[in-house]
N, C-alpha and C positions, 0 to 999 in steps of 0.2 A: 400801646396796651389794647389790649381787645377791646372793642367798645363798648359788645352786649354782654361785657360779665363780670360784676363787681368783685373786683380781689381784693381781701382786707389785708392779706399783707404782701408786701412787693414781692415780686420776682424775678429770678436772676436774668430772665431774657424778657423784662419788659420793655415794649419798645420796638421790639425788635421786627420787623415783618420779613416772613416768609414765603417766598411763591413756591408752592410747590405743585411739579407736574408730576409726580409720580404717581404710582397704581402698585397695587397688588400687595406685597407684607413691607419688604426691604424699606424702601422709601420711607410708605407712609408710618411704619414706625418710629424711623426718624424724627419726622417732625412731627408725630404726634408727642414723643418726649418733649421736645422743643414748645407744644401748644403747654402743654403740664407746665411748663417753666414759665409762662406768660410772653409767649412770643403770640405775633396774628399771623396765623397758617390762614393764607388761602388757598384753598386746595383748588387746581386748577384742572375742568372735565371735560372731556367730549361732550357732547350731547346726550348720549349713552350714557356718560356716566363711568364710573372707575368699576371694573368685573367684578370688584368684591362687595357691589351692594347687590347683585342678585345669587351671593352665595350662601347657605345655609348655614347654620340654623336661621331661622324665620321668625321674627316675635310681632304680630300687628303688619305683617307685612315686608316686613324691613329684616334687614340681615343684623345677626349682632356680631356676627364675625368681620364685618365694617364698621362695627360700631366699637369696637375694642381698638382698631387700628387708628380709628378718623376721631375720634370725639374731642370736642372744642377746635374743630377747625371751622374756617369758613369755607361755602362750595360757591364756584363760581362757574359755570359751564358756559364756555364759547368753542364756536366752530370754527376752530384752525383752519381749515381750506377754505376759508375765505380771510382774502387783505384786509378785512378791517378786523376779525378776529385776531389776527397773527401781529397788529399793529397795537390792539391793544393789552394783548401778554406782552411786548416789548415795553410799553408802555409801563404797565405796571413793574415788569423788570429793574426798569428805570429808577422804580422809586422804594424797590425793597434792596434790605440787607443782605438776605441767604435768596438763592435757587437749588434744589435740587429736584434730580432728574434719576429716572432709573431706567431710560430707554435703552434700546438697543444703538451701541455705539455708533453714531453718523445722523441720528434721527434728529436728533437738537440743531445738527450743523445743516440738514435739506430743509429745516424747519426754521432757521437763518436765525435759532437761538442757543445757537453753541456761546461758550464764553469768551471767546473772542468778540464776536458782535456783541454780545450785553455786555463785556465790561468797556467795550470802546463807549457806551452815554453811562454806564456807573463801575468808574473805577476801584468803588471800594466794595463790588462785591463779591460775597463767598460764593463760591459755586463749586456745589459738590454734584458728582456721579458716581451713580452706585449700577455697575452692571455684574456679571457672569465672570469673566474673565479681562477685567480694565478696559483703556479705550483705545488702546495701538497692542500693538503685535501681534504674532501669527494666530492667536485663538481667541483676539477681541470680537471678531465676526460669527464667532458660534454663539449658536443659543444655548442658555441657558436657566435653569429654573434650579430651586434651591434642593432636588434630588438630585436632578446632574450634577454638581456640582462636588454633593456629599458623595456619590460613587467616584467623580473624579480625584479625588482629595486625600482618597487614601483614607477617608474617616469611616467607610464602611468597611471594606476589607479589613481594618483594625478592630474594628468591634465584631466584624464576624470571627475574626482567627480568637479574640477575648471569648469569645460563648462557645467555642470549639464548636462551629456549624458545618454544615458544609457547604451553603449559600447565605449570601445577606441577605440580612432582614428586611422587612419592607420598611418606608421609609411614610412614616405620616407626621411625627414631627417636624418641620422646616426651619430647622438647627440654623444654618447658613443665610435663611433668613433673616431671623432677630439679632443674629452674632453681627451679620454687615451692617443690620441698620443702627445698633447700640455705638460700633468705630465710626459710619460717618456722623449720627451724634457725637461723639467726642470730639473728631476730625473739626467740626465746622462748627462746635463750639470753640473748640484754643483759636482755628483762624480769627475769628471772632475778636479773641484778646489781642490776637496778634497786632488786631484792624486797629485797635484801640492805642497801639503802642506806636503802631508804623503807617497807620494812616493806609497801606494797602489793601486791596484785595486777594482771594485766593481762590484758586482752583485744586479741587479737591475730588483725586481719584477712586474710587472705593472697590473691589472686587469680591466677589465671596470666595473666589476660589481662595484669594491671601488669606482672607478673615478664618476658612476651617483649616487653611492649612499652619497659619499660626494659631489655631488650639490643639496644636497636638505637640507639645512642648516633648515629652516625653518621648515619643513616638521618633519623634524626627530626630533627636540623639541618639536613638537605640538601632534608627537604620543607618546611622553614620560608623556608629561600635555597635555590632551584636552583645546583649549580654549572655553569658554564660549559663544564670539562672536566673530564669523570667521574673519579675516581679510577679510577686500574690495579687489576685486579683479578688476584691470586693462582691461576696456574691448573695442571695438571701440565704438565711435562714431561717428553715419552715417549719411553724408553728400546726398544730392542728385547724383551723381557721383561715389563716395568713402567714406573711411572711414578714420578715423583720430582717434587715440590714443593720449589722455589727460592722465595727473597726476598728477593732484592737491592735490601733498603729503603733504603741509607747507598749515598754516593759509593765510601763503600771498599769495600760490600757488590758493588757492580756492580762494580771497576777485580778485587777478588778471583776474583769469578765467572769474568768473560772471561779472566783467566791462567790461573784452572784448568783451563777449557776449552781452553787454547793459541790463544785468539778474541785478543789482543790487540788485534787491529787495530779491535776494536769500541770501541774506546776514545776514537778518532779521527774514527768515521764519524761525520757530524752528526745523522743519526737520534738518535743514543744519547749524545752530546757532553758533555750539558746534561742536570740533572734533569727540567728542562722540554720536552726536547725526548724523553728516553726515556721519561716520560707521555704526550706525543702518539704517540708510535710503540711504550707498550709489544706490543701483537702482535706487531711486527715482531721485536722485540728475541728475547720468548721463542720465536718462529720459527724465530731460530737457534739457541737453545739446544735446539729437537727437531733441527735440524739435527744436532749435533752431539753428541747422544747417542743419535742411529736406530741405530747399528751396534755400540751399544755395550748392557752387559747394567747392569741400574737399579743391582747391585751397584755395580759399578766409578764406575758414572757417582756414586753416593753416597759412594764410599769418595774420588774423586778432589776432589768437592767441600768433603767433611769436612778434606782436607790441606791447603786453601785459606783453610779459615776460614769458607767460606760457608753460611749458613744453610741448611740444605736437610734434606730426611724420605724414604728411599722410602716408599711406600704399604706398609702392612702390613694381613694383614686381623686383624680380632680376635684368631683363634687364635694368630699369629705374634707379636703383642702382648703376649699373656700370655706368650708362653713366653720374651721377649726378656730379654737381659742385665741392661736397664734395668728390667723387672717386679721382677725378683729383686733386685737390688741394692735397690731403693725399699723393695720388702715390699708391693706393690701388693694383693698376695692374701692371703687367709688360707685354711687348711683347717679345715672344721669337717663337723661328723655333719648329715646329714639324713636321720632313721631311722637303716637299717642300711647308707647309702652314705655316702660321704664326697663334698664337693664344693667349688671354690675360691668363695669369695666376694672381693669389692672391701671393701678396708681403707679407711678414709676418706681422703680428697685432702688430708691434712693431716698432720705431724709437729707435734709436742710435745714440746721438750726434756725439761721436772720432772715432767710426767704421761702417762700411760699414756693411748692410742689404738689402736685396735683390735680387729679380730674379733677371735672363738675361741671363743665359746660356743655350743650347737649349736641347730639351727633348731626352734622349738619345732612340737611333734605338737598336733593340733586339741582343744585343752583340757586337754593333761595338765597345766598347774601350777594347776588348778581348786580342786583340794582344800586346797594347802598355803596357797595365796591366800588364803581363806576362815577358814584354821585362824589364820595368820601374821598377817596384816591386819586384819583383823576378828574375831578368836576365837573361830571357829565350831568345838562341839565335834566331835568323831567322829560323833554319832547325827546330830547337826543336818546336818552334810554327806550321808549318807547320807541321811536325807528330800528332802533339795535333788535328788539324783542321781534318785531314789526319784519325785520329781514332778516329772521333765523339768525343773527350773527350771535346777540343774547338768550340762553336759553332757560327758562324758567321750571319749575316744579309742573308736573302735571296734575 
């Protein structure tokens, strides 16, 4: 269990320690779920530091876009190129459960901490990688980041042919990012179980290119059989103010919609008849539904659809998201320290009745649980730390 954070009720991964070397979103999402769960992440740094604490936004100095990924981990920064650095991440290796890694495939094994060498002194542990394209075969040695990966995958050119564009979009979401890190979550939790049942360890492959290409379920049947007539595609409908997304998937879903709109009579038209016939003519359909809410404000148009039954969202941006009734009701956020600010972070997508989930621990400073790691973990006394610090091998906060 983490040391520095009182948990009043258990958690499903206490106990559990985590070394983690990764950087950037993939990874450290990973095991930031994994710290939610009451595992000890110690996130493991260059001297530098991991690139997404000097990315923006800025709150007191500090990034909170590191602080969303990393919060309730511990930071531990040692200098790999040097032997005693590299001897004590094996070291620590040694005495944790998980490792995950999101390097570029080869980098663990010239870094003599591929899973080979750590499970020969700990055979029972997880070891996940999360790269681009897995860690053998002909395109494990390209690089990649979580845009390439969306152009490669076939998940842009599918949403550009869905907006009838005539190039993709730009790419600022990092879809392939949280999608890989959410499966090796899963991944290296059941090994986990597994460790439990069989006493092994496991190595554990992760790639984004698998993770977009297995969400595109639909997609991927439809390029094995063309269909004849395309599905209807989900699109807004604009309000005078805003826009609101309908989905009048069920008979009842459409017979609802058109009452609440006071459209009855679309009921009757043979356009919209038949399920078959409002897939051949959905445009036409949602045509009238902008018809019928140009004049109107997305509020009302939302509030009139919600009394109907019918499934329907106005557009919200981010901001308005957090601050909504349903952020707060769920507990969607947590507040936690970064430095000397405070900032909301994302609680995990998940409830648990018997155990405890969730942030609240504060986002860890560039090395500061270095020393107690060292003392706690490994029983490195006082002087010995201080020579560590002493010859750059331990690196402290500045």
């Amino acid at each position: 269990m983490r040391p520095d954070v009182a948990v009043k009720t258990a958690r499903a991964l206490d106990g559990i320690r985590v070394l983690d070397f990764s950087a950037m979103i993939a990874g450290p999402y990973c095991t930031r779920l994994m710290a939610d769960l009451g595992a000890e992440v110690i996130k493991l740094e260059p001297p530098e530091g991991d690139y997404m604490r000097g990315r923006a936004p800025l709150r007191a100095g500090r990034s909170l876009y590191f602080g969303v990924l990393n919060a309730g981990k511990l930071s531990l920064a040692l200098d790999l190129k040097r032997p005693e650095g590299v001897q004590l991440a094996r070291n620590l290796a040694a005495r944790s459960d998980v490792v995950v890694e999101n390097f570029r495939p080869g980098v663990m094994q010239r870094l003599g901490f591929d899973y080979a060498a750590l499970a020969a002194a700990n055979p029972r542990l997880v070891y996940c990688s999360i790269s681009g394209y897995g860690q053998d075969g002909g395109s494990a040695a390209l690089p990649a980041y979580a845009p390439i990966v969306q152009a490669a995958s076939g998940f842009d050119a599918t949403a550009m042919a869905y907006q009838g564009a005539d190039r993709p979009a730009k790419s600022g979401i990092f879809v392939a990012d949280y999608l890989t890190g959410v499966h090796a979550f899963g991944a290296t939790c059941a090994a986990l179980v597994r460790r439990e049942r069989s006493g092994l360890g496991e190595r554990i492959d992760c790639a984004l290119m698998d993770a977009m290409v297995g969400m595109l379920g639909y997609e991927v049947a439809e390029a094995q059989e063309p269909v004849a007539q395309p599905r209807p595609l989900y699109q807004p409908t604009r309000a005078k103010d805003g826009f609101l997304m309908l989905a009048p998937i069920s008979e009842a879903n459409f017979r609802d919609m058109v009452r609440a709109a006071g459209r009855d009579e679309l009921k009757a038209d043979p356009r919209f008849a038949t399920l078959a016939a409002r897939i051949a003519n959905w445009d036409a359909l949602m045509a009238e539904m902008d018809r019928w809410a140009a004049d109107k404000s997305v509020a009302d148009c939302e509030a009139a659809m919600r009394r109907g039954g019918v499934p329907c969202a106005r557009y919200q941006s981010v901001a308005e998201a957090m601050a909504s009734p349903y952020a707060r009701e769920r507990g969607l956020f947590a507040t936690v320290k970064n430095g000397a600010a405070e900032i909301q972070v994302t609680n995990p997508p998940f409830k648990m009745q018997g155990a405890g989930a969730g942030a609240g621990a504060p986002v860890p400073g560039l090395g500061e649980h270095g020393p107690s790691i060292l003392e706690r973990v490994l029983g490195k006394n006082s002087g010995e730390i201080a020579r560590l610090i002493e010859e750059g091998v331990l690196c402290l906060p500045s």
